[in-house]
N, C-alpha and C positions, 0 to 999 in steps of 0.2 A: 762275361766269361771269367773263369777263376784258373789262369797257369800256375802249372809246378815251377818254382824259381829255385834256382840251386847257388846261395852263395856259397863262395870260398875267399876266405882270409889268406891273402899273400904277407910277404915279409914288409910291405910297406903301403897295401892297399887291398880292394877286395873287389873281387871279381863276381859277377850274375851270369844264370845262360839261362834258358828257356827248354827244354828238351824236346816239350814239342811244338819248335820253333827253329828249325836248325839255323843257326848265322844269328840269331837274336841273345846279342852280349851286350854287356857294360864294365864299367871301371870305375873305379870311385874310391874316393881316399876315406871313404868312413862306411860303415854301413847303409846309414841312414843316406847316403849319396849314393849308391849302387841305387835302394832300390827306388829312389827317385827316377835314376838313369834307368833301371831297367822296365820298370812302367811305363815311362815314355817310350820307350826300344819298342814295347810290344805294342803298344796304340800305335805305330808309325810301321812299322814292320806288317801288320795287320792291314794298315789302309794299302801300302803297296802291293800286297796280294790282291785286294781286291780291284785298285787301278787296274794290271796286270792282270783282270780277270781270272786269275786262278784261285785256289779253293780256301777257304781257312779254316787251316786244322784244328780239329775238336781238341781239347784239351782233354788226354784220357791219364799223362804221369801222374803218379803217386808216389809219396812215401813214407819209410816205416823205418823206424830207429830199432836195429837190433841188438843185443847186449852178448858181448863176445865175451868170453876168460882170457884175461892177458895173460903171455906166458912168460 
């Protein structure tokens, strides 16, 4: 399965979620460290659902870079 991963660059690190994955985050002082964390987040987030017998969600997020006019 291929999730949409959403990094974000803080002032001293960089954050991952999963969208469709709600509670599936990371933290990581470099890029290349989030998405290590957040690969593992979602293999481990994934088997607990299914421990838990509950469903795993399709991956259906996408996304699309739009180009604005600054003002």
């Amino acid at each position: 399965m291929e999730y949409l991963v959403v990094l974000e660059k803080g002032k001293s690190s960089y954050g991952a979620y999963v969208p469709d994955l709600p509670g599936c985050v990371a933290v990581g002082e470099t890029r290349r460290e989030v998405l290590k964390l957040i690969r593992e987040g979602i293999e481990l987030h994934i088997e607990a659902l299914r421990d838990a017998g509950e469903a795993v969600p399709a991956p259906t997020s996408r996304s699309q870079v739009v180009k604005v006019r600054a003002a």
